[in-house]
C-alpha positions as CSV (number, residue, x, y, z in Angstrom):
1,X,0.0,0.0,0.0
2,X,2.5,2.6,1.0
3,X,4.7,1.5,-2.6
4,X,1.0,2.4,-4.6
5,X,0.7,5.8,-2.4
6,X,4.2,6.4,-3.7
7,X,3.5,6.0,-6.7
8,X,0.3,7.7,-7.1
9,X,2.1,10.6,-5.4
10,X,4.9,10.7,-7.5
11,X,2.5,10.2,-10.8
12,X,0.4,13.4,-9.6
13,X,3.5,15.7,-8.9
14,X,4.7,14.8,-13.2
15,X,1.1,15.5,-14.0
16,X,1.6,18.8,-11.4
17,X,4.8,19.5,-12.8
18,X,3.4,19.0,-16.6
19,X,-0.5,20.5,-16.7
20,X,0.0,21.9,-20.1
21,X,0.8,18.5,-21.9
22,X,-1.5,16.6,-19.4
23,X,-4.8,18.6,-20.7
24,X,-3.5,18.6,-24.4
25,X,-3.1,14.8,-24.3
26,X,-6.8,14.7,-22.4
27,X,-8.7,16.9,-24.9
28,X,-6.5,15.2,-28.0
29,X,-7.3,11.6,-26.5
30,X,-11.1,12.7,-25.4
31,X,-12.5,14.4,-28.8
32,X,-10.9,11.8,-30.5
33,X,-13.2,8.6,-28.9
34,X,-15.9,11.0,-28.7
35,X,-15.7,11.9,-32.4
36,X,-15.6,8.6,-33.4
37,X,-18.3,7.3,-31.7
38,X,-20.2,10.0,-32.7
39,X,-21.1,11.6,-29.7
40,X,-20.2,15.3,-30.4
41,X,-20.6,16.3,-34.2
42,X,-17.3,17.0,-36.3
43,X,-17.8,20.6,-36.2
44,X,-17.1,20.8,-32.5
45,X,-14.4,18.4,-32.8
46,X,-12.5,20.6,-35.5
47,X,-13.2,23.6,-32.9
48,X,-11.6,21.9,-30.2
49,X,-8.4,21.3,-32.2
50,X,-7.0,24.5,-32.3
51,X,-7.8,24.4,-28.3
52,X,-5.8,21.7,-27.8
53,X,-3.3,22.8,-29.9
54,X,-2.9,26.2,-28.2
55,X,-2.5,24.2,-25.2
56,X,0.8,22.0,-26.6
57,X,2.1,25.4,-28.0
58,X,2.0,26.8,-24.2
59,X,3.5,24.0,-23.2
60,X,6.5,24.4,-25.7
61,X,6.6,28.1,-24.6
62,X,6.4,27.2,-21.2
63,X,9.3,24.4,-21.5
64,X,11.7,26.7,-23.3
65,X,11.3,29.8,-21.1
66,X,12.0,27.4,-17.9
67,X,14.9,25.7,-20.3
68,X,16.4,29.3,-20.7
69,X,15.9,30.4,-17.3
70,X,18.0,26.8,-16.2
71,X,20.5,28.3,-19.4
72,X,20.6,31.4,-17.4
73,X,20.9,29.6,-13.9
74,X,24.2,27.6,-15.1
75,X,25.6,30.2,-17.1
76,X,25.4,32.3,-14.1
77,X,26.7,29.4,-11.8
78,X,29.7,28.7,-14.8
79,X,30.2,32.8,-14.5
80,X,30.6,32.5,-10.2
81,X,32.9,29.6,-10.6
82,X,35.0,31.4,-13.7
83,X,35.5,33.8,-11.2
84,X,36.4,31.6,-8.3
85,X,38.8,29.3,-10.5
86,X,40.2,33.4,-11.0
87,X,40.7,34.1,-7.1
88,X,42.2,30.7,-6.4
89,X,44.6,31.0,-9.4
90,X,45.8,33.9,-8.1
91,X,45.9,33.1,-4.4
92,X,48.2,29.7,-6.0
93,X,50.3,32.8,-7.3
94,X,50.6,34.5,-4.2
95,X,51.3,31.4,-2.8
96,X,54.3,30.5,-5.2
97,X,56.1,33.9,-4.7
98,X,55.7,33.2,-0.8
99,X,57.3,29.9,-1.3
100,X,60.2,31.1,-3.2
101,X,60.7,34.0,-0.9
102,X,60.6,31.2,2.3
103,X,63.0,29.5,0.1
104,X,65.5,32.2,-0.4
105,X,65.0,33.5,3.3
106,X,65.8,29.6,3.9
107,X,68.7,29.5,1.5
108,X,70.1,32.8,3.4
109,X,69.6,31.4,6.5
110,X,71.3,28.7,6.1
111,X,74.4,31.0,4.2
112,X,74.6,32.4,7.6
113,X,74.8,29.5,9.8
114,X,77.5,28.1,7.8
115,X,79.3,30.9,8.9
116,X,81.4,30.5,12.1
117,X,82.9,33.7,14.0
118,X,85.7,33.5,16.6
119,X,88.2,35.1,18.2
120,X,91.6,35.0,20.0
121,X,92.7,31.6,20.8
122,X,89.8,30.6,18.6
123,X,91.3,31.6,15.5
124,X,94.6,29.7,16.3
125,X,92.7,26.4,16.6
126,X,91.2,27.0,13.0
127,X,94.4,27.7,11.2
128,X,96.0,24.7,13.0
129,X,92.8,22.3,11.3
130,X,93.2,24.0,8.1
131,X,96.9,23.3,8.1
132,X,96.6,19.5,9.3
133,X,96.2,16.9,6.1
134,X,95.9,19.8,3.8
135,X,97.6,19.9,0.3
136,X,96.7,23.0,-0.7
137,X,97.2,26.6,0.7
138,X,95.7,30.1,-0.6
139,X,96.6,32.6,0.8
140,X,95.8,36.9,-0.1
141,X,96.0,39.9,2.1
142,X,99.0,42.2,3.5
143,X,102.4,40.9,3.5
144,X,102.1,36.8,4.7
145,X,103.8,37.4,7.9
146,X,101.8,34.2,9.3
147,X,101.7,32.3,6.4
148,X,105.6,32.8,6.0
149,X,106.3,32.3,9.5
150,X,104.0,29.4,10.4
151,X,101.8,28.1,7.7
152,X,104.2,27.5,5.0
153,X,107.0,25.5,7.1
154,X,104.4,23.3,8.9
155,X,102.4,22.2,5.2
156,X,105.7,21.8,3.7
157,X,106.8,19.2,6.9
158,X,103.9,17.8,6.9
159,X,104.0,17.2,2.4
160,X,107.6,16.0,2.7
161,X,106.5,13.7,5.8
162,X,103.8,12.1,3.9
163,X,105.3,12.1,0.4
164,X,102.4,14.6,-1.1
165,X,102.5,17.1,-3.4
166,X,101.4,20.7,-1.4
167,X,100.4,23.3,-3.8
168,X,100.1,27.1,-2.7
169,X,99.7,30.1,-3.8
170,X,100.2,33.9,-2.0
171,X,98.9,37.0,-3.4
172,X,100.5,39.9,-1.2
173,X,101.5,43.2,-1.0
174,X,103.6,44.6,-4.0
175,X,107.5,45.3,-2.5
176,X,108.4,47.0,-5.1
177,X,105.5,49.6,-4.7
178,X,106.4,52.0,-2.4
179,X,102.9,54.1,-2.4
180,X,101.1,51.0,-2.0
181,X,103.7,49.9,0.8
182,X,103.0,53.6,2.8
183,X,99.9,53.2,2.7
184,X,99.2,50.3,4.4
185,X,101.6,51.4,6.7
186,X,99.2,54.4,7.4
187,X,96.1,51.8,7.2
188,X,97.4,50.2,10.2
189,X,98.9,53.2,12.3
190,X,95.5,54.6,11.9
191,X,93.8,51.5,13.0
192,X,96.0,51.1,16.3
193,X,95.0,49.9,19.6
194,X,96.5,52.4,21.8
195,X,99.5,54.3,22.4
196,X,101.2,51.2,23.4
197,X,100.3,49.5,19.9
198,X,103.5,48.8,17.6
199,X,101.3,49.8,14.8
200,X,102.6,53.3,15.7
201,X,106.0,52.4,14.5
202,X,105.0,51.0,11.2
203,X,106.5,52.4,7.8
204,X,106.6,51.6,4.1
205,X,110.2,50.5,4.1
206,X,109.0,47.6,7.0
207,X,106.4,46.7,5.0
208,X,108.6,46.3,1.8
209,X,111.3,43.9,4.3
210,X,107.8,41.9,5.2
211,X,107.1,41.3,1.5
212,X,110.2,41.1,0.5
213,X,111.1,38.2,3.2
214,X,108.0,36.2,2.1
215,X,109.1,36.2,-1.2
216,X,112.6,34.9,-0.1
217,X,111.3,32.3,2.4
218,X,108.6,31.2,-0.8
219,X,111.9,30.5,-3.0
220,X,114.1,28.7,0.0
221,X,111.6,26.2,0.6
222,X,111.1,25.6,-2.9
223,X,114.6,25.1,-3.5
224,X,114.2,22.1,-1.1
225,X,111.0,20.8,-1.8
226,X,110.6,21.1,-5.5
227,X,109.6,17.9,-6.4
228,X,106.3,18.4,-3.8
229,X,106.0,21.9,-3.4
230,X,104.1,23.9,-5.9
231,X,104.2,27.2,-4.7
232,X,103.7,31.0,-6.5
233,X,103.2,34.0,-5.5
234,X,101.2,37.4,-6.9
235,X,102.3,40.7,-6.4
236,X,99.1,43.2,-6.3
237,X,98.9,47.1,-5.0
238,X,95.2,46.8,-3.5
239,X,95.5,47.8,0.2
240,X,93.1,46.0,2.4
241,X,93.1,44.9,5.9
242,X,91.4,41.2,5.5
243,X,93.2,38.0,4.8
244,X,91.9,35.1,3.4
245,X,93.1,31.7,4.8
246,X,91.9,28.9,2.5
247,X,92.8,25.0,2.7
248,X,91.3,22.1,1.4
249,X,88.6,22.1,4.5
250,X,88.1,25.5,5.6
251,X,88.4,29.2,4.4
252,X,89.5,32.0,7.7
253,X,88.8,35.4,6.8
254,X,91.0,37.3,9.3
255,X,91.1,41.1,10.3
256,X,93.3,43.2,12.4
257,X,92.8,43.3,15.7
258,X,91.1,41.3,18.3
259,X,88.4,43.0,18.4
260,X,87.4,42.3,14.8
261,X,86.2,38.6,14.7
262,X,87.6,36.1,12.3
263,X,84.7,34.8,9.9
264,X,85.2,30.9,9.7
265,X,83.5,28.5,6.9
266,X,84.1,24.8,6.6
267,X,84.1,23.3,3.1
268,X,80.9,22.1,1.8
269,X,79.2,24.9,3.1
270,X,77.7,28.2,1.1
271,X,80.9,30.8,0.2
272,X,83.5,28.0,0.2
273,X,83.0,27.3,-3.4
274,X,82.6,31.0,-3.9
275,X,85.6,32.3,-2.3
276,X,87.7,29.6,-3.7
277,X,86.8,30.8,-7.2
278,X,87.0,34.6,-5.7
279,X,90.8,33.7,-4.6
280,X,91.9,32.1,-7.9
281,X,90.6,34.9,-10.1
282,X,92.4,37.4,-8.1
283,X,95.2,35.8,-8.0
284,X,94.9,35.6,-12.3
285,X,94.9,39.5,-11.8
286,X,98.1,39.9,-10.1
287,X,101.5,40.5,-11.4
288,X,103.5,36.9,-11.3
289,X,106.7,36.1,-9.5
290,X,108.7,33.8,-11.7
291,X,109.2,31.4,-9.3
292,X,111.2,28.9,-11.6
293,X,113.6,31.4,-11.8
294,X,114.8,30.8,-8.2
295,X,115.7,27.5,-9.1
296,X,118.8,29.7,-11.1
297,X,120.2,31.4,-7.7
298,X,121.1,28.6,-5.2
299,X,120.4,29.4,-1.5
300,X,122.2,28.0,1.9
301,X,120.7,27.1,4.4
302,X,121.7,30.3,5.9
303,X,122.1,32.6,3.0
304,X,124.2,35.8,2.4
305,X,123.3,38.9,1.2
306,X,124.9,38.4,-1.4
307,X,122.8,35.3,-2.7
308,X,119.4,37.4,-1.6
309,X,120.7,40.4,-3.7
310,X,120.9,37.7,-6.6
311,X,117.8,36.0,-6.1
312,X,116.1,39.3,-5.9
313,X,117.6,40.4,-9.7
314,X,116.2,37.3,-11.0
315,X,113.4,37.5,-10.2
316,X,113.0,40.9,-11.6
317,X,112.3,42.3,-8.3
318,X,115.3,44.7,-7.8
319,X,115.7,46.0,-4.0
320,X,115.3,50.1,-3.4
321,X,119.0,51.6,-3.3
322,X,118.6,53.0,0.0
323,X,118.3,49.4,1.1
324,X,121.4,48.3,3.1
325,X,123.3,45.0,4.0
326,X,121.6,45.4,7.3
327,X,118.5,45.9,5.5
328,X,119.2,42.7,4.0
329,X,120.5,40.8,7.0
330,X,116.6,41.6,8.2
331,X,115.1,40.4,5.3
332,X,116.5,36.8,6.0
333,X,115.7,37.4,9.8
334,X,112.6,37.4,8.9
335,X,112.0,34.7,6.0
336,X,113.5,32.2,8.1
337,X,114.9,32.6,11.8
338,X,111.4,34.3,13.0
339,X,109.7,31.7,14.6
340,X,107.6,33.8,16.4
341,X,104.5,34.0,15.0
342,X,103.0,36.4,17.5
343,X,105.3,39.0,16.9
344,X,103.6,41.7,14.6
345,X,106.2,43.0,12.4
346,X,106.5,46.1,10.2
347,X,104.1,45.6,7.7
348,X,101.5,42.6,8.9
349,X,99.6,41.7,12.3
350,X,99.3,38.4,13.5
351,X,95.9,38.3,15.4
352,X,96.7,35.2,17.3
């Protein structure tokens, strides 16, 4: 019973939904039996043909203005969702440039966590890493006072200990440039700690003897190592108070002073790459020692002025005139009996 009510009630909702064709089909269905049976006379069955005609024309009329008005309904519903589809496309925009700013705020972050500072005693410990297993050293800034006093002995014990080829290369301050020389003299008198700072005391002639001994202590320890020892050196006039440190594990950026922190970065991490490539293409810029020419002027273990003065005019690096024997005599002091490597010098700090 309730599956015939459904029905019924379903049936009377079409016949609702669809009066027009219901009465056409009744009048259409009616006159016809009635007409031929007789009942009603042809004339008032032609009559009611146009009736039920009107009728199944409303019904058309009425079907197409509700299929246009559902036309209207889901080109209005296409229009709302053409217009969200719009709003999300660009919110997915927005949301792309926020993700490759995150990922450069990211990328930076992490640029700055690979970069250690320290200080004082700090710093030692560093260089001694980088100089432990290394076979490479490059080295750019000032006159080399550390590298000539400390780092270069220890790689090249440690090459000939272990039988491996050491290659390094020094770009440092132009001897024969006597502006350039004065001027960083002044750099680093003006940057003084105190009264009591040596700094005071500096002058371009000192810093020409620092140069000018790293150049000589380069050329004695490649005279005994040059079957492992690849070493060269570039002579530039640009006056700056950093130094770069770089070995096959870590780059030390280095300034004067301890109150100025040294900048530490192992390698693997972001700038290591960089400032490698940064090192070697300054290095291409600078003017070249001909190093295989101090292979032409022998040097003792303890040389003579006379043999530096030699080396020197080989090289094409002619001492000042005003320079002296005793000028001299501290020129090979320094290359290779200062094993201090705290003491500052005339022309480079140590900031150890």
């Amino acid at each position: 019973m309730g599956r015939f009510s459904g029905g019924l009630r379903a049936n009377l909702v079409w016949i609702k939904e669809n009066a027009e064709g219901s009465v056409a089909i009744v009048l259409a269905v009616t006159m016809s039996v009635l007409g031929l049976v007789d009942v009603f006379p042809v004339e008032m069955v032609s009559k009611v043909i146009p009736l039920t005609l009107g009728v199944v024309a409303f019904a058309l009329l009425r079907d197409r203005w509700r299929q246009e008005a559902v036309n209207s309904e889901m080109l209005r519903a296409a229009a709302e969702v053409t217009a969200t589809l719009v709003q999300l496309r660009e919110r997915l925009e927005h949301v792309r440039q926020l993700d490759g700013l995150l990922a450069s705020t990211q990328h930076t972050l992490e640029g700055l966590a690979a970069v250690r500072f320290a200080v004082g005693a700090e710093v030692s410990e560093a260089l001694a890493r980088a100089r432990s297993d290394t076979d490479r050293w490059i080295f750019k800034g000032g006159t080399g006072a550390h590298t000539r006093v400390v780092t270069l002995p220890q790689c090249v014990k440690r090459a000939n200990h272990v039988r491996r080829e050491l290659v390094v290369r020094m770009e440092i301050l132009d001897p024969t440039d006597l502006d350039a020389c004065d001027q960083y003299a002044r750099l680093y008198q003006s940057l003084a700690d105190g009264e009591e700072d040596d700094a005071h005391t500096w002058t371009g002639k000192g810093t020409q003897i620092e140069s000018y001994a790293t150049i000589l202590a380069a050329c004695w320890y490649k005279q005994r190592s040059r079957h492992l020892l690849d070493i060269e050196i570039g002579l530039t006039s640009a006056v700056s108070m950093f130094r770069w440190d770089l070995s096959s594990r870590f780059l030390i950026m280095t300034q004067r002073g301890p109150r100025f922190p040294a900048m530490i970065v192992e390698k693997g991490r972001p700038y290591y790459d960089s400032w490698s490539i940064e090192l070697r293409t300054s290095f291409a810029g600078s003017r070249r020692v001909p190093m295989e020419r101090a292979l032409l002027v022998p040097l003792g273990n303890d040389p003579s002025v006379v043999e530096v003065r030699g080396l020197f005019d080989v090289l094409g690096l002619d001492l000042p005139d005003q320079f002296t024997d005793a000028d001299i005599d501290s020129i090979i002091e320094k290359a290779l009996r200062d094993n201090n490597p705290f003491l500052r010098g005339a022309g480079d700090y140590v900031n150890h």
